[in-house]
SEDOLO-361098 format. One line per 8 residues: number of its first residue (from 1); their letters; for each residue x, y, z of C-alpha. Coordinates in steps of 0.05 Angstrom, whole numbers. Example, Ala and Ser with C-alpha at 12.3 -4.5 7.8 and 13.67 -1.06 7.14 Angstrom:
<atoms>
1	as	246,-90,156 ~ 273,-21,143
</atoms>
This chain:
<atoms>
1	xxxxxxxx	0,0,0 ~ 56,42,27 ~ 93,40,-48 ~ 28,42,-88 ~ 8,116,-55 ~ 88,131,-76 ~ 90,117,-134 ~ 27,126,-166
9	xxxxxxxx	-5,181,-114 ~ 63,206,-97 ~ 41,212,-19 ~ 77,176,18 ~ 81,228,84 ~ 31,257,124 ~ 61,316,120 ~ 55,316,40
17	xxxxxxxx	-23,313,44 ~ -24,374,89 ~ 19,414,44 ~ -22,394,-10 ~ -81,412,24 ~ -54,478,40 ~ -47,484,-37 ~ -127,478,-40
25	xxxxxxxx	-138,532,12 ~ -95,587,-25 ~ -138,566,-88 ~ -197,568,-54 ~ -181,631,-15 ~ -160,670,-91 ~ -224,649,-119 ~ -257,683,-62
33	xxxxxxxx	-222,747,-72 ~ -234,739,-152 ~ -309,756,-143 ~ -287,818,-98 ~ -226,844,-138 ~ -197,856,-204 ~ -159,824,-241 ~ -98,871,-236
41	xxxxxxxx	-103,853,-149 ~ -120,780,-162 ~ -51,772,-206 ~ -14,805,-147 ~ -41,771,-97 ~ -28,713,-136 ~ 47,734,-136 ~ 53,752,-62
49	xxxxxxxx	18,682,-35 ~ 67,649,-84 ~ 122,673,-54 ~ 108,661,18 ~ 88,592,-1 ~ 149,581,-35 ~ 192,616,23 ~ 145,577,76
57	xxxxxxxx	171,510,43 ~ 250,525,35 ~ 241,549,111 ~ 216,474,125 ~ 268,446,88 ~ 324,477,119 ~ 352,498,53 ~ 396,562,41
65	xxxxxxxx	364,625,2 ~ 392,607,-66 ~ 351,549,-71 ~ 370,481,-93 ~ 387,461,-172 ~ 387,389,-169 ~ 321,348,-146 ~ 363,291,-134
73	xxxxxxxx	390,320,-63 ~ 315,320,-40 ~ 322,238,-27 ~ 320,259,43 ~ 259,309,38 ~ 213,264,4 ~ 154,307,24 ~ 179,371,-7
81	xxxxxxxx	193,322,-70 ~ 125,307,-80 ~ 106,374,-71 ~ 143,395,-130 ~ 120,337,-169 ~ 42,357,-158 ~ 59,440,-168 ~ 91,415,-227
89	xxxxxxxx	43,385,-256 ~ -8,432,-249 ~ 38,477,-282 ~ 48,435,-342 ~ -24,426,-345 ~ -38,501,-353 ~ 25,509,-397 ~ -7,448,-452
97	xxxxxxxx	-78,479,-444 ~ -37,546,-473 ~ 2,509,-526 ~ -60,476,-543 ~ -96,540,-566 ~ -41,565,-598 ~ -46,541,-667 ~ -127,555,-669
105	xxxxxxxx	-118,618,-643 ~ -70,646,-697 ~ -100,604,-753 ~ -179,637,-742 ~ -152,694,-712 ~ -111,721,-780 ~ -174,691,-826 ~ -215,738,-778
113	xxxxxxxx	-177,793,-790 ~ -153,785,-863 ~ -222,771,-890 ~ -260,828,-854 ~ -212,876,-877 ~ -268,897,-934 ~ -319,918,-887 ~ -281,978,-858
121	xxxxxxxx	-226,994,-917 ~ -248,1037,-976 ~ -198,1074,-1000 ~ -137,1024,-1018 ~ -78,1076,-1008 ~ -103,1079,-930 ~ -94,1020,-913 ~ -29,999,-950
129	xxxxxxxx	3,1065,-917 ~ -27,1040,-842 ~ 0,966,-861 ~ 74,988,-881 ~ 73,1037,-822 ~ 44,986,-770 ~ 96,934,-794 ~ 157,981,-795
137	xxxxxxxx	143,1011,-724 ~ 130,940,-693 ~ 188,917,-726 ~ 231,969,-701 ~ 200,964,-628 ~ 216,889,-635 ~ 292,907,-659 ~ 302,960,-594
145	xxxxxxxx	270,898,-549 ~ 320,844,-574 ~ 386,899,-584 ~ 368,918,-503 ~ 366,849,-477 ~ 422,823,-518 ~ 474,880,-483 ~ 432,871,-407
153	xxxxxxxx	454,790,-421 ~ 375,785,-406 ~ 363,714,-381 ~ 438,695,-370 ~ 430,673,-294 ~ 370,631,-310 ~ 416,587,-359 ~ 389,511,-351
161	xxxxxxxx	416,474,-411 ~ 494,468,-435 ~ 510,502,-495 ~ 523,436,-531 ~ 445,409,-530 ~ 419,475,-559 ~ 475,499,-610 ~ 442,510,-676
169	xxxxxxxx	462,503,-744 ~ 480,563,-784 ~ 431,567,-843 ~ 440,614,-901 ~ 377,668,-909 ~ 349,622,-965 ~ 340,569,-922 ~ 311,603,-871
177	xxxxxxxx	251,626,-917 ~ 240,557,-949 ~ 231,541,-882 ~ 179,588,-872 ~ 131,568,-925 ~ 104,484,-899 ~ 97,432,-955 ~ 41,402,-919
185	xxxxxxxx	-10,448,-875 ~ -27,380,-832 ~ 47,373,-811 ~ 63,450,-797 ~ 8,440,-745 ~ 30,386,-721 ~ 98,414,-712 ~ 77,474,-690
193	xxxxxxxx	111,510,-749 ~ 70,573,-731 ~ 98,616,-792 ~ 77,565,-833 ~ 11,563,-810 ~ 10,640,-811 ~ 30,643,-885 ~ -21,591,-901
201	xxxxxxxx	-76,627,-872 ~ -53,693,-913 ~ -59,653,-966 ~ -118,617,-958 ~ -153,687,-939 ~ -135,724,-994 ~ -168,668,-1035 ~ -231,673,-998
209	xxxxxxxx	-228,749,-997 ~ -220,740,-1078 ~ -290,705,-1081 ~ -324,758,-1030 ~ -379,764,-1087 ~ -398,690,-1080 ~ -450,664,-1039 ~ -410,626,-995
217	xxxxxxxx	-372,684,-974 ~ -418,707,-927 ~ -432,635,-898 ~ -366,626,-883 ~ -347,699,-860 ~ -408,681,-808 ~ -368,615,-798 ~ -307,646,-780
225	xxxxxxxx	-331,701,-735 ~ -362,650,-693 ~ -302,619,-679 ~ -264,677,-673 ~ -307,685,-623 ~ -305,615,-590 ~ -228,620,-584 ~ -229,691,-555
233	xxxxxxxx	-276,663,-511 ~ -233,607,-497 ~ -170,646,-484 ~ -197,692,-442 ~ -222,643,-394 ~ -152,603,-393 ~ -122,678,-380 ~ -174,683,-318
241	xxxxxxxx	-148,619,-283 ~ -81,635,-295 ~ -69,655,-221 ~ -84,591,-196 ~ -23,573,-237 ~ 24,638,-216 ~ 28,600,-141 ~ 49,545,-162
249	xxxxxxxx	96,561,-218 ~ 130,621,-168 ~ 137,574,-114 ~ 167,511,-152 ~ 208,578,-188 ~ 228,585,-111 ~ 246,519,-86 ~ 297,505,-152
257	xxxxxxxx	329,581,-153 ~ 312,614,-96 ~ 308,689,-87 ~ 347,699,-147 ~ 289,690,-186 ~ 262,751,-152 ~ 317,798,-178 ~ 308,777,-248
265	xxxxxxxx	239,804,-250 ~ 259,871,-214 ~ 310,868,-279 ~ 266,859,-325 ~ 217,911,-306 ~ 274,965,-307 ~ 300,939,-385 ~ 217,942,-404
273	xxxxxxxx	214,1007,-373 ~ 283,1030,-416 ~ 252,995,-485 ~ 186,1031,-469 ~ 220,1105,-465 ~ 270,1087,-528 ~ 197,1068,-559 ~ 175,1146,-558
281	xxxxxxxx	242,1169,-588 ~ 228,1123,-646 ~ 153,1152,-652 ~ 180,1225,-639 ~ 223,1214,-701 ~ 174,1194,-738 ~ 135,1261,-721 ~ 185,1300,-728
289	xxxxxxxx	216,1268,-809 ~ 140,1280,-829 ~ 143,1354,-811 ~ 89,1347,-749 ~ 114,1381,-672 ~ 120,1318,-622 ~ 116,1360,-566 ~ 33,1380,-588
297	xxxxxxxx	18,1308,-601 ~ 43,1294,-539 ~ 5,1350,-500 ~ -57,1321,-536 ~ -55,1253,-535 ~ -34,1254,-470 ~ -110,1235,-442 ~ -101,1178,-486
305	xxxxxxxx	-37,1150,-473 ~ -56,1159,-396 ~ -118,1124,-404 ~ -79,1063,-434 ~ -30,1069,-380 ~ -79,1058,-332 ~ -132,1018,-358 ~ -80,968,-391
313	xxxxxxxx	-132,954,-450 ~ -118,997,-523 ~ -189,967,-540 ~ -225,1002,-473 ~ -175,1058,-490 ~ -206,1059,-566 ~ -262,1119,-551 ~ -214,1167,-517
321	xxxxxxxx	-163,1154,-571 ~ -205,1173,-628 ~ -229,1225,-595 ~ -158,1249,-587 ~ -136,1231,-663 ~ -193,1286,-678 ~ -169,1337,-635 ~ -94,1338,-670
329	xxxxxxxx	-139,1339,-741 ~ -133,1275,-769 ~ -196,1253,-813 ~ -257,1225,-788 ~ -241,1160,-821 ~ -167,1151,-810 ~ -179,1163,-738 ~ -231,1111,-738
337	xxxxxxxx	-200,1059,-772 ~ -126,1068,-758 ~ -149,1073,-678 ~ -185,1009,-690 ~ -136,963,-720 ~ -83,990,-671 ~ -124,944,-616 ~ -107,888,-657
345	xxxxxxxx	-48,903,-708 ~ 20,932,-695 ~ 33,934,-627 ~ 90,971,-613 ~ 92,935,-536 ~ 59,878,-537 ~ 86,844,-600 ~ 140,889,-604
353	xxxxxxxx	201,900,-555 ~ 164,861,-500 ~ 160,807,-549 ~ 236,806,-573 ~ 264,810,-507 ~ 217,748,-487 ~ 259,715,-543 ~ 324,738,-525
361	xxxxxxxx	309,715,-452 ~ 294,650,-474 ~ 360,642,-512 ~ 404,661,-462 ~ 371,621,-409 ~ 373,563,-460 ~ 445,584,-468 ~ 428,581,-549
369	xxxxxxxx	479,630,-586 ~ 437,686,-611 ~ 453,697,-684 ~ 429,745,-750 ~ 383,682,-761 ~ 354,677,-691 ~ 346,763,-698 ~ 309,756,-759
377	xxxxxxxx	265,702,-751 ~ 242,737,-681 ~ 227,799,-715 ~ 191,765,-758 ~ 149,731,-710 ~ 142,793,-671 ~ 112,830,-735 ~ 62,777,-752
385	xxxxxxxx	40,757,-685 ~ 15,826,-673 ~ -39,812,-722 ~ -114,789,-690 ~ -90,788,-619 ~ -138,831,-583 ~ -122,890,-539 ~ -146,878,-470
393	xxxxxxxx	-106,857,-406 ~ -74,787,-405 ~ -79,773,-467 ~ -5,780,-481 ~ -3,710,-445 ~ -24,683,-522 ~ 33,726,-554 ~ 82,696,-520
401	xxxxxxxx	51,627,-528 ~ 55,645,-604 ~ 135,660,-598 ~ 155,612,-562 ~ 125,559,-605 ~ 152,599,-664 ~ 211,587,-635 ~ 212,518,-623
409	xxxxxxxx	216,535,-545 ~ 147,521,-519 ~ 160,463,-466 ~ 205,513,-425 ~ 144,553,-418 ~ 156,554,-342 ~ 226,593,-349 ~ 174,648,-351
417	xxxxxxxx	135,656,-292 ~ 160,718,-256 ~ 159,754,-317 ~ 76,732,-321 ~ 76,743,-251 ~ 91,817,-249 ~ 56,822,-322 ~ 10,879,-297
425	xxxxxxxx	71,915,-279 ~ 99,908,-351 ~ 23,918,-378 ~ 13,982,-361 ~ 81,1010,-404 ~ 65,961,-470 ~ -8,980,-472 ~ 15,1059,-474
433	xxxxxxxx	61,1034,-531 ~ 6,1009,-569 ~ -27,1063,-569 ~ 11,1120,-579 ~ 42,1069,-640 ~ -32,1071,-669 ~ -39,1143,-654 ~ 27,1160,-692
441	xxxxxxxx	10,1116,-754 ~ -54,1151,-759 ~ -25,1224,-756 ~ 38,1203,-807 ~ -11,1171,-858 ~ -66,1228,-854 ~ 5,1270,-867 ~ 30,1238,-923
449	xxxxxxxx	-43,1228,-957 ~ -52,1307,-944 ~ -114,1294,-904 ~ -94,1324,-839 ~ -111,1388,-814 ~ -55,1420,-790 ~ -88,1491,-766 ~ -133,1435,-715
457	xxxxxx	-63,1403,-704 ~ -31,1473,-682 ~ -91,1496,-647 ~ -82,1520,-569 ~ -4,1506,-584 ~ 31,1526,-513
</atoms>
């Protein structure tokens, strides 16, 4: 009896089934506070009872603050053993439940977007001027994320692999792109090859958009917006439990590194913090090469941009933005559409630097060389990921999902957790990048197509 509850229950203590119990009552206890409390308070909650648990256990075991690297010395601490085996597996539950939505996600998410493009674009030379601009700011976001946290050596002290399981192959650029495009759709899913199943949803839209006239158009535009609306659905409710999770995954985080761990957030808020300021130079330049005074857009999108500070959520954010898009004299339907894709196109924070140095993270801790290949196929990632993901709070969860799986990283999902843990934290700077990103593609374009009123830009200049 004794070995059957070891090895298939993994209880063998007394002490293990109080522990575990104790696990219960904090999840019990956060989903009493979730009917009372935002989600903001419930994620930092989350984060605080994580690391007293975590504490709590290394102070029964005796063990020293930098925690312990091998779970081999914990022969003679069987309980605190099994602990980690059941947190662990609650984490990798959550973590497959994520991977699992991945490929959906993308896949109806880009279809969503791509093939509803119709219904608020009339005039062709708006939106190819919004597309270019959306792409080249996220891009350059992404590039500031990943230059930043490759001189900070972001991720270097969470290094778990030697260099010799992850080195990879040097492939020339024409390599790279073949393996982009998947020869079978079936097996890029199955591989989670998520360029390939981005490109084949491009593709497979624009041939759907191309037969808009038919019938069957509408049936299955009706088809896909259902869905979209199913997986939205979907992701938002595996975003809701993630607290649960954050305990857990900060308290096994604990019990391998200790405190450590704690420092490498604080780290990673201040580089975030950096990318988000170098962010508004790059948008100031653009302002300033298309002949329009930063220092008034600032002044009046500043409601905006504090909105999105605050609110964490460019699509709550979307009525005060417009609003403000008006007021520096951009056109009625610029400022409509441009504000609208924003929420779910180009983001400068989410998809941009906050994704890159993600990536970067992820290769140093996997101690994989970083390379022009690894650069470029991040960007890359970065630019088309920002495409369908909506704009409200959490959902940034799925972006990185989407990049790590792009990357071929995905079961190391855990490496993660402090940086989810304090994601509010980081929130709060990316959203403000998303929006003043949208706000500056729509003033640039209006520019360029001579739409913008520049005597309502000027107006009540200090």
């Amino acid at each position: 009896m004794e070995n059957f509850l070891i090895n298939f229950f993994h209880l063998s203590q007394i002490k293990s089934v109080i522990l575990l119990f104790c696990v219960i009552c904090l999840f019990i206890l956060l989903r009493f506070l979730k009917q009372k409390l935002s989600f903001y308070w419930i994620m930092s909650i989350a984060l605080v009872f994580g690391l007293v648990w975590g504490y709590f256990l290394l102070y029964l075991a005796d063990f020293p603050n930098e925690g312990i690297e091998k779970l081999s010395v914990l022969d003679s601490l069987r309980w605190l053993c099994e602990i980690h085996i059941w947190m662990n597996f609650l984490n990798s539950l959550y973590i497959s439940v994520l991977k699992l939505l991945v490929i959906p996600l993308i896949f109806i998410s880009l279809i969503y977007v791509l093939i509803n493009l119709d219904k608020k674009i009339q005039i062709k030379s708006l939106f190819s001027r919004v597309f270019f601009w959306f792409l080249f700011s996220t891009a350059i976001s992404a590039l500031i994320g990943i230059c930043l946290a490759i001189f900070a050596n972001l991720g270097g002290s969470n290094q778990v692999l030697s260099s010799a399981k992850n080195l990879k192959e040097i492939k020339g650029l024409n390599e790279v792109i073949l393996n982009f495009i998947p020869s079978n759709i079936i097996s890029a899913m199955n591989a989670n090859n998520i360029l390939g199943v981005i490109i084949f949803a491009f593709i497979l839209s624009f041939g759907i958009r191309s037969l808009k006239e038919n019938r069957g158009f509408r049936i299955f535009s009706l088809l896909i917006d259902f869905l979209h609306q199913v997986i939205m659905k979907i992701s938002l409710y595996v975003i809701r439990i993630m607290p649960y999770f954050v305990i857990t995954m900060i308290a096994n985080a604990l019990i391998l590194n200790g405190y450590k761990v704690l420092i490498d957030s604080i780290y990673f808020i201040f580089l975030l913090y950096i990318a988000f300021i170098l962010v508004f130079f790059v948008h100031t330049a653009l302002l300033v090469l298309h002949g329009l005074n930063p220092f008034i857009y600032y002044k009046k999108a500043f409601p905006a941009l504090l909105m999105a500070f605050s609110s964490r959520s460019s699509a709550g954010t979307l009525p005060v933005t417009i609003s403000a898009l008006k007021n520096l004299g951009v056109s009625s339907t610029n400022a409509s559409f441009t504000a609208s894709l924003g929420t779910t196109m180009g983001m400068n924070g989410c998809a941009g630097y906050y994704a890159g140095m993600i990536a970067v993270f992820m290769f140093h801790a996997l101690n994989i060389p970083i390379g022009i290949n690894e650069i470029l196929t991040t960007i890359v990632l970065c630019v088309i990921v920002s495409f369908g993901i909506v704009g409200i709070p959490g959902i940034t969860i799925m972006i990185i999902s989407v990049i790590l799986s792009g990357l071929g990283m995905q079961s190391h999902f855990a490496l993660l957790v402090f940086v989810l843990a304090i994601d509010p934290i980081l929130d709060m700077a990316r959203t403000c990048s998303n929006v003043s990103g949208a706000m500056v593609v729509s003033l640039i374009t209006d520019k360029e197509m001579k739409n913008l009123d520049i005597t309502t830009y000027q107006k009540n200049e200090i």
